[in-house]
GUPAKE-226264 format. One record per residue (C-alpha): x, y, z; residue number from 1. Coordinates in steps of 0.25 Angstrom, whole numbers, plus 5000, padded with zeros to 4 digits. Layout:
GUPAKE-226264
REC; X; Y; Z; NUM .
...
end
This chain:
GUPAKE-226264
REC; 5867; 5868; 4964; 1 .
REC; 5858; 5878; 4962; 2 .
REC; 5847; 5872; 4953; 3 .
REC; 5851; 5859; 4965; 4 .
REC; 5846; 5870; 4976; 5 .
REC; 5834; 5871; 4970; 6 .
REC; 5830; 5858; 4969; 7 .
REC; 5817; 5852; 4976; 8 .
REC; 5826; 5840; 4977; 9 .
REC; 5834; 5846; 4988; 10 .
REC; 5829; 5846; 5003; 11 .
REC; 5826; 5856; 5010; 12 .
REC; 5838; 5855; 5019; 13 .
REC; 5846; 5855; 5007; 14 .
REC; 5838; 5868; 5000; 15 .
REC; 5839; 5876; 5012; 16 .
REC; 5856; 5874; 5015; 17 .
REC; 5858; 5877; 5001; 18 .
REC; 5851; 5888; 5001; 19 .
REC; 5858; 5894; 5015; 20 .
REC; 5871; 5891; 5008; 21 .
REC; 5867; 5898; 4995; 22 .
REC; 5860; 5911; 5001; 23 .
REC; 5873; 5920; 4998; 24 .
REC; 5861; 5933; 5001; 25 .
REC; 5845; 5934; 5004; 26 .
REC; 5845; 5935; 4990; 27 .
REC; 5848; 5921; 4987; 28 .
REC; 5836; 5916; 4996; 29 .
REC; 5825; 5909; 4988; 30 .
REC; 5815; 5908; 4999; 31 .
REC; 5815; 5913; 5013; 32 .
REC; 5817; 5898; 5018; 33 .
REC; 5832; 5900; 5010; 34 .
REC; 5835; 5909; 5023; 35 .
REC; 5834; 5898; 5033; 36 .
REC; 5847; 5890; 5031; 37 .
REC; 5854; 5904; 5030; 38 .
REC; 5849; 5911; 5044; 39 .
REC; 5854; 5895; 5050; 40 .
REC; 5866; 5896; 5045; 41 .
REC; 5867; 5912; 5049; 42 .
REC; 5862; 5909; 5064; 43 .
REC; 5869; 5901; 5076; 44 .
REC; 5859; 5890; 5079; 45 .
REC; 5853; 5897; 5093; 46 .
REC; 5848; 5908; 5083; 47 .
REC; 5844; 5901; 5072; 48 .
REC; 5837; 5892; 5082; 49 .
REC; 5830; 5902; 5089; 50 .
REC; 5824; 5906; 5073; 51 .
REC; 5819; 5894; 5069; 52 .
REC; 5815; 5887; 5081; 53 .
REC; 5799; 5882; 5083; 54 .
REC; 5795; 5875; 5096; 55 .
REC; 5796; 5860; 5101; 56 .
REC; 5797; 5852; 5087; 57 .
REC; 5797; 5865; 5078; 58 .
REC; 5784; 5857; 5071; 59 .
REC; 5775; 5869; 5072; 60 .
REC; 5788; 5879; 5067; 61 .
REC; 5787; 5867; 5055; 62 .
REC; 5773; 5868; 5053; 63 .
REC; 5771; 5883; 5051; 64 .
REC; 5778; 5882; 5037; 65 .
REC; 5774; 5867; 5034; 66 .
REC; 5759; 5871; 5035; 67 .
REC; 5760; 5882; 5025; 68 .
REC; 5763; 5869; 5013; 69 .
REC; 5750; 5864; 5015; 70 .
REC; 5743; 5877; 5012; 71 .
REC; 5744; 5877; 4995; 72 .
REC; 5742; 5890; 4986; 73 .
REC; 5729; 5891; 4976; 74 .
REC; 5736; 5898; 4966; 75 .
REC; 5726; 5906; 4955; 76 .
REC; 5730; 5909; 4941; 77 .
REC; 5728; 5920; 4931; 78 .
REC; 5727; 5932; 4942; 79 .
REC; 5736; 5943; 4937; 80 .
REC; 5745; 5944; 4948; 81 .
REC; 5757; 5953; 4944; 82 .
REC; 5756; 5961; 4956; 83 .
REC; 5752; 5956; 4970; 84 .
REC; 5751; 5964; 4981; 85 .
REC; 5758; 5959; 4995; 86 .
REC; 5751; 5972; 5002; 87 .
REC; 5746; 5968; 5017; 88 .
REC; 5741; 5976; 5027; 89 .
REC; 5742; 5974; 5041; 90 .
REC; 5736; 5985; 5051; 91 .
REC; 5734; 5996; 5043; 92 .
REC; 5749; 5993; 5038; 93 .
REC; 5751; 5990; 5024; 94 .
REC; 5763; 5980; 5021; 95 .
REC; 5769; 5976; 5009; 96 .
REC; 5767; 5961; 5011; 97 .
REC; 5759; 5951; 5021; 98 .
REC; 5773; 5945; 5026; 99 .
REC; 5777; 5950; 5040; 100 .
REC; 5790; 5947; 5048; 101 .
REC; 5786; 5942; 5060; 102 .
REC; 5794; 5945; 5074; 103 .
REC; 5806; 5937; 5076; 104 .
REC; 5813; 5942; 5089; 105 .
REC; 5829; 5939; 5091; 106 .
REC; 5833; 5942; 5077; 107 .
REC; 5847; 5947; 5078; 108 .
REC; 5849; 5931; 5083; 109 .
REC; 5847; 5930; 5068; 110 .
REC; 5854; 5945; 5063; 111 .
REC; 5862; 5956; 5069; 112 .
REC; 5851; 5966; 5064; 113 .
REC; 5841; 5956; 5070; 114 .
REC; 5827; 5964; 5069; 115 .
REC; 5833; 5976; 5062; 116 .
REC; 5835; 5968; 5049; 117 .
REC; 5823; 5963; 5049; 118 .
REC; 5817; 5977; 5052; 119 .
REC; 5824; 5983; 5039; 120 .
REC; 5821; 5970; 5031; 121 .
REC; 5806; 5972; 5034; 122 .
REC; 5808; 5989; 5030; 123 .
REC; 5813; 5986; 5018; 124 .
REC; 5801; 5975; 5014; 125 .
REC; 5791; 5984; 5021; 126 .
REC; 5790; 5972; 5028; 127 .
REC; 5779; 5971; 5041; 128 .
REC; 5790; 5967; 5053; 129 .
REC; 5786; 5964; 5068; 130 .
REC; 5795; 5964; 5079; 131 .
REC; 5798; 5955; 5089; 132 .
REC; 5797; 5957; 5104; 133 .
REC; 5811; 5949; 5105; 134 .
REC; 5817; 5958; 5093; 135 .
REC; 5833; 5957; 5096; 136 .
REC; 5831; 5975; 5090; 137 .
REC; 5820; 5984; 5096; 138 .
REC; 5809; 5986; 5091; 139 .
REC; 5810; 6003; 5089; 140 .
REC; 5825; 6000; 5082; 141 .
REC; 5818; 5987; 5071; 142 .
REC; 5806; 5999; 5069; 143 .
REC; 5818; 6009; 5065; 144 .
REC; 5824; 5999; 5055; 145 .
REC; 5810; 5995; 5050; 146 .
REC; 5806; 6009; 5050; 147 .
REC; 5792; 6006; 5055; 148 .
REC; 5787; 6001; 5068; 149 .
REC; 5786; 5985; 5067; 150 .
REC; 5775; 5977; 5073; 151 .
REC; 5780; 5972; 5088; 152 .
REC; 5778; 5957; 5092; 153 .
REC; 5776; 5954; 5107; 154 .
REC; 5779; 5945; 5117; 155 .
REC; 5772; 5948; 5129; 156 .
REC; 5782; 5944; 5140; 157 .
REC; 5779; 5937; 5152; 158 .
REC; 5780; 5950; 5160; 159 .
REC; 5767; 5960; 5153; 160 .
REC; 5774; 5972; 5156; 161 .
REC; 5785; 5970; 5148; 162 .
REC; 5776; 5967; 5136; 163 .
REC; 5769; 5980; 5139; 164 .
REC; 5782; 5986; 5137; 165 .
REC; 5785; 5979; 5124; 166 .
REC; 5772; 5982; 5118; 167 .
REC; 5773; 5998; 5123; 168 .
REC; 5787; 6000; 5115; 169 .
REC; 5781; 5992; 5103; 170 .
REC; 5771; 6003; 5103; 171 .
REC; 5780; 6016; 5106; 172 .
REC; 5790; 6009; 5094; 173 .
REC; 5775; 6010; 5085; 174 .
REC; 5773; 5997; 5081; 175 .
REC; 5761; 5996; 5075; 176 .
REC; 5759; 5980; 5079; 177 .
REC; 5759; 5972; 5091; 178 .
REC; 5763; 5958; 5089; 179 .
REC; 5760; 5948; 5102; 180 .
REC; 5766; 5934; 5100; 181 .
REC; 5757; 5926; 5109; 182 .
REC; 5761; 5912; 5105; 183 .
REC; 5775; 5912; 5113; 184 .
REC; 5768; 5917; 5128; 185 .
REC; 5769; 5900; 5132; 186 .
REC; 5783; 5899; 5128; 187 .
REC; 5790; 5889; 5117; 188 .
REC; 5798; 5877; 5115; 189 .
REC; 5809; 5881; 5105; 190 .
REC; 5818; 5868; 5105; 191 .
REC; 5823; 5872; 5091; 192 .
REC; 5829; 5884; 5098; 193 .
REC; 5835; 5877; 5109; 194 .
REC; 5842; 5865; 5101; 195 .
REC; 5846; 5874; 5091; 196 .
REC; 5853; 5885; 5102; 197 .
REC; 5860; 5871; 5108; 198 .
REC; 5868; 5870; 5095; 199 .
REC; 5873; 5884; 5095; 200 .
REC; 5888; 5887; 5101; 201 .
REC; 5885; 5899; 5106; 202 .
REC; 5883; 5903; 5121; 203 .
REC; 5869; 5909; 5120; 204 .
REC; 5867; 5916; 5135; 205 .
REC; 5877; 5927; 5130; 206 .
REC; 5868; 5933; 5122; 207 .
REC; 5853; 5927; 5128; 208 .
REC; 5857; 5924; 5143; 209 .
REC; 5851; 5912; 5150; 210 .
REC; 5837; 5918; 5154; 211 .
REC; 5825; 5922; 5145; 212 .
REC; 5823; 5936; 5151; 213 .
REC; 5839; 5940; 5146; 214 .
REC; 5832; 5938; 5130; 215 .
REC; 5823; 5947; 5134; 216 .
REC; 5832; 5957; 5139; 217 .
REC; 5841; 5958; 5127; 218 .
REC; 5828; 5961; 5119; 219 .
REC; 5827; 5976; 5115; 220 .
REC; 5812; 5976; 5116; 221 .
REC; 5817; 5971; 5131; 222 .
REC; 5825; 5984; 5135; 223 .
REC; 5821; 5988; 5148; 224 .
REC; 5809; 5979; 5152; 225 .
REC; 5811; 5971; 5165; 226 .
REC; 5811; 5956; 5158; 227 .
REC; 5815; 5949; 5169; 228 .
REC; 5807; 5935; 5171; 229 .
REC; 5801; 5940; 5158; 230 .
REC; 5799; 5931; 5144; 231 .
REC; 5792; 5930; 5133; 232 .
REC; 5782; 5920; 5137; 233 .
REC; 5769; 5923; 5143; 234 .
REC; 5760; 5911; 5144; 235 .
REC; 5751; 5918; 5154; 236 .
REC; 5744; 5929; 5143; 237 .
REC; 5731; 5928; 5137; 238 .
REC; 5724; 5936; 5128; 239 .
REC; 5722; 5946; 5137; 240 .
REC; 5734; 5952; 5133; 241 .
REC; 5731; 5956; 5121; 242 .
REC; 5723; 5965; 5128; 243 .
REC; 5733; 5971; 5137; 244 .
REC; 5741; 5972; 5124; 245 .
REC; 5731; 5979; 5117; 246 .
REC; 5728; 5989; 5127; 247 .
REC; 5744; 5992; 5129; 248 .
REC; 5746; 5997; 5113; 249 .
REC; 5742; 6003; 5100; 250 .
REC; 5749; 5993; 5092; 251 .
REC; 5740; 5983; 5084; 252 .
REC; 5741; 5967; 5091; 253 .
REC; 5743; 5955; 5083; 254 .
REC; 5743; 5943; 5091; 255 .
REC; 5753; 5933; 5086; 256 .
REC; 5754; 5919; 5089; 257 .
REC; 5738; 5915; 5086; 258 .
REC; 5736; 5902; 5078; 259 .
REC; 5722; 5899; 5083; 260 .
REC; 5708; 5903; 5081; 261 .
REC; 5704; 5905; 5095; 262 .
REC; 5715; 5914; 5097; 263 .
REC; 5712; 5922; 5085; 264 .
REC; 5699; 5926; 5089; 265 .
REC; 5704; 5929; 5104; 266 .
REC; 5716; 5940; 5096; 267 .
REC; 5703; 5945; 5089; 268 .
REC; 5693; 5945; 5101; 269 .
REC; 5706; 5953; 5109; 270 .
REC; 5708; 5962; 5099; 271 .
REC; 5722; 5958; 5093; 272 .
REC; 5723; 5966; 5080; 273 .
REC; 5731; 5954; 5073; 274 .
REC; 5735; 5940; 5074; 275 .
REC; 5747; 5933; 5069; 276 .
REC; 5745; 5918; 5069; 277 .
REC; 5758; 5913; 5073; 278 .
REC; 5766; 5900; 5081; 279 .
REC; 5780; 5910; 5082; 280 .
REC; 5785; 5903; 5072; 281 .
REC; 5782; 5889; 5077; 282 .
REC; 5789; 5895; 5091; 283 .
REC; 5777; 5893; 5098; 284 .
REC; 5770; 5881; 5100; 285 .
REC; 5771; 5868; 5093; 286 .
REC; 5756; 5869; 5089; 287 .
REC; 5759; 5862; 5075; 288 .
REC; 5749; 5871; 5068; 289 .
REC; 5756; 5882; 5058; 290 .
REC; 5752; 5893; 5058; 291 .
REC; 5746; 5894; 5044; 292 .
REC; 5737; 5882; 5049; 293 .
REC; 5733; 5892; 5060; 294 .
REC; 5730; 5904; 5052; 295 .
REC; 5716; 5902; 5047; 296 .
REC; 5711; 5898; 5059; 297 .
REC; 5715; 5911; 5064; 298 .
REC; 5711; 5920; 5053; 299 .
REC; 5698; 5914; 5052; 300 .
REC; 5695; 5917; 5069; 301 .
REC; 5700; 5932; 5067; 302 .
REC; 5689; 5933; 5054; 303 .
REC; 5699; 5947; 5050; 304 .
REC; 5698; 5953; 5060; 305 .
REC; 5711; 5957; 5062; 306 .
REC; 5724; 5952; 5053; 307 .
REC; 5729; 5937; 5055; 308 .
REC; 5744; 5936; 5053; 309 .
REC; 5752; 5923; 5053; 310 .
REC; 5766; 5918; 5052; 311 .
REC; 5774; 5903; 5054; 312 .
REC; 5780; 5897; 5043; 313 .
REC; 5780; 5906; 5031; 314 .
REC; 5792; 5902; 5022; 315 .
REC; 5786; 5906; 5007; 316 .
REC; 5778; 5918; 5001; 317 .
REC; 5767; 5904; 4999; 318 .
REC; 5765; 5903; 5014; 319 .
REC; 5762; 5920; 5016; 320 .
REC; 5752; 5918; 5004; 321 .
REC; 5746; 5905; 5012; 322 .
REC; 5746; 5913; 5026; 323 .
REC; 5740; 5926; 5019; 324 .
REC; 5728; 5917; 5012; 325 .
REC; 5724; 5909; 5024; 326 .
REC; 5722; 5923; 5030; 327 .
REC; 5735; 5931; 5036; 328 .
REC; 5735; 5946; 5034; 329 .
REC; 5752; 5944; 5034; 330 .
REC; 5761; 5933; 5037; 331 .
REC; 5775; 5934; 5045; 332 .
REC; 5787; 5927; 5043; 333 .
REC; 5798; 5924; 5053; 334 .
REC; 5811; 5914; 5053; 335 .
REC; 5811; 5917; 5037; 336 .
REC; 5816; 5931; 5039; 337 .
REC; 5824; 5929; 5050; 338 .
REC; 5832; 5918; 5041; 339 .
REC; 5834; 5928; 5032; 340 .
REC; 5838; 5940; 5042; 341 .
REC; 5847; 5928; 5048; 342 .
REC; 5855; 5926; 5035; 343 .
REC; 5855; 5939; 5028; 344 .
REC; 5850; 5951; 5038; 345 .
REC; 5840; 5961; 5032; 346 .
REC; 5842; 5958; 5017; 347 .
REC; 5837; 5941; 5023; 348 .
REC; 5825; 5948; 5028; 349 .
REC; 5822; 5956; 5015; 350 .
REC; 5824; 5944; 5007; 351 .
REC; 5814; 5933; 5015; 352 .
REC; 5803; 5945; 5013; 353 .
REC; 5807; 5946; 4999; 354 .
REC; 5804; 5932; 4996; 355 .
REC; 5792; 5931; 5005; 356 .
REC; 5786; 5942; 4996; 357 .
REC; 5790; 5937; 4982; 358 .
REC; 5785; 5924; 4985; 359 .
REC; 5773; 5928; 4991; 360 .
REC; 5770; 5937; 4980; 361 .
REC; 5773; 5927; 4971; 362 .
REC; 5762; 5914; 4977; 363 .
REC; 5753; 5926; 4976; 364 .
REC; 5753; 5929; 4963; 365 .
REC; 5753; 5914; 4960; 366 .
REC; 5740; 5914; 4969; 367 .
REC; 5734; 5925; 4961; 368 .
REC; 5734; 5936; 4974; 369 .
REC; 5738; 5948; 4969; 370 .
REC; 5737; 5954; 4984; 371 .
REC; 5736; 5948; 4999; 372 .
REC; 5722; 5950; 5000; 373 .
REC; 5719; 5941; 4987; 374 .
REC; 5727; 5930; 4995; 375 .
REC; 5717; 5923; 5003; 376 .
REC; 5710; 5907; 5008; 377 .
REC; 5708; 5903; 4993; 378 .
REC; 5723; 5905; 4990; 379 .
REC; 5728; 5894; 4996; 380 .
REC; 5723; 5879; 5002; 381 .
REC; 5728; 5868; 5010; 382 .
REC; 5733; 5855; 5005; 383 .
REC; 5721; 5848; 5012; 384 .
REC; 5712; 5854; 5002; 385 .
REC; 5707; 5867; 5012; 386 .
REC; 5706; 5879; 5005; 387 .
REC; 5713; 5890; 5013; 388 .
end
């Protein structure tokens, strides 16, 4: 059964049950992907919906991990690569790898330690963590269990002053990073979400109410703000506000959510110290362009002037090696560690880093770079014949 498992003769659909069945511990996970059928099985169907939804036909949520097969390696031979060197540096900061966990809010929907498992996975890693404005913990407890201030991710609420406030405890908490997600302020279309939350049982307005605002207030990072009427759209911002962000703190700003050249040069030309190229995961809008397709359009406007992050679709240690040569300082990941904090805690966090790592580590070696700077546009190439 086992050498049966393994075989490419198997569909995927078949690989992936087998594998949910036969993961007795992290351990047992072969690749992050292992860690899907297991937090599905873990979850009641609203939460696992609310995880892997995308937006309207979920194509852009597909594309973000399709695009990264049409990217092929250029593997170099005879480079003596028994040690490679993960080291990144981001800020001033040095980390011990390029791969980040990205802020995923709502987390004890997927664990009873919710944030705080992730916090302590990410501790024992040395793993750069940022913290999400919907955390279901607040942000001075996760920096407790991390044992350093995270970065802090931002949705600037439809009412300004609360944003203010947000951004002012971030900053008394010492996070060194202020993260504004701006590609949520029009809204989104999460039907996944919705048709998965029909097919749960459960009576949901016990725990979320019926209005938006009552999410809000059972939101630690909420405690004591007047939310009423407020969400976490705001169509009617421009880049103004970076400015008015800038101006309220001493934290660095990245700008996350850019997947266009134009955009790039206006979070360069308003001072934004960082961008991470982003969809949300394909949450945002159906735009049908990855986000690997979108990254050197973006790092060739910003010309390093500041560091260019991306995440969307990273699955294999191949697809960070890929991000990193078509120019990304460090590459987040999302839905594969929270599969693995829905099925096994902190110890499912711990392992989806581990093999992220080693398998990065590995393609490296095989690429003949012996440290991320080495990794760059003649690593890899697209199957139309560009050069990266």
């Amino acid at each position: 059964m086992q050498f049966l498992a393994g075989s490419p003769l198997l569909s995927p659909a078949a690989r992936t049950a087998w594998a949910a069945d036969d993961l007795a511990g992290p351990q047992d996970a072969l690749d992050v992907m292992d860690f899907e059928e297991a937090a599905r099985k873990a979850l009641p169907p609203a939460h696992f919906g609310y995880m892997a939804t995308g937006v309207d036909d979920d194509a852009t949520l597909k594309r973000n991990h399709e695009a990264y097969q049409h990217i092929q390696l250029r593997p170099r031979r005879l480079v003596d690569v028994r040690q490679t060197d993960m080291r990144t540096e981001l800020f001033a900061t040095a980390w011990d790898t390029p791969i980040f966990l990205c802020p995923c809010g709502s987390q004890r929907a997927f664990h009873s330690d919710g944030e705080l498992a992730t916090a302590r996975a990410a501790r024992a890693k040395r793993n750069l963590m940022a913290l999400s404005t919907v955390s279901t913990i607040a942000v001075e407890d996760v920096n407790r269990e991390y044992g350093a201030p995270v970065w802090f991710q931002l949705y600037a609420n439809s009412k300004w002053e609360i944003a203010e406030k947000l951004v002012e405890r971030a900053d008394a908490a010492g996070c060194p990073v202020l993260v504004w997600t701006v590609d949520l302020l029009a809204g989104s279309n999460r039907e996944t979400q919705t048709r998965m939350r029909r097919l749960d049982d459960r009576q949901c307005t016990t725990c979320h109410g019926q209005e938006s605002t009552s999410s809000l207030r059972r939101r630690p990072m909420f405690a004591g703000l007047d939310v009423t009427g407020a969400s976490n759209s705001n169509p009617g911002l421009t880049w103004d506000a970076v400015d008015r962000l800038k101006k309220l703190t001493r934290m660095k700003l990245v700008i996350k959510g850019i997947e266009t050249r134009e955009d790039a040069q206006l979070c360069c030309e308003r001072g934004a110290d960082g961008i991470i190229v982003s969809n949300h995961g394909g949450r945002a809008e159906e735009s049908g362009r990855a986000t690997i397709e979108c990254l050197p359009e973006v790092v060739e406007a910003v010309r390093g002037r500041i560091p260019v992050m991306v995440d969307g679709g990273i699955r294999r240690g191949t697809d960070v090696f890929k991000a990193l040569a078509l120019g990304a300082k460090a590459v987040g990941i999302g839905r594969p560690y929270l599969w693995g904090l829905a099925a096994f805690g902190q110890a499912g966090v711990e392992r989806v880093i581990d093999l992220l790592r080693a398998e990065l580590a590995l393609v490296m070696r095989q690429c003949g770079a012996r440290s991320i700077p080495e990794i760059g546009r003649s690593s890899v190439m697209w199957s139309d014949g560009r050069r990266g």
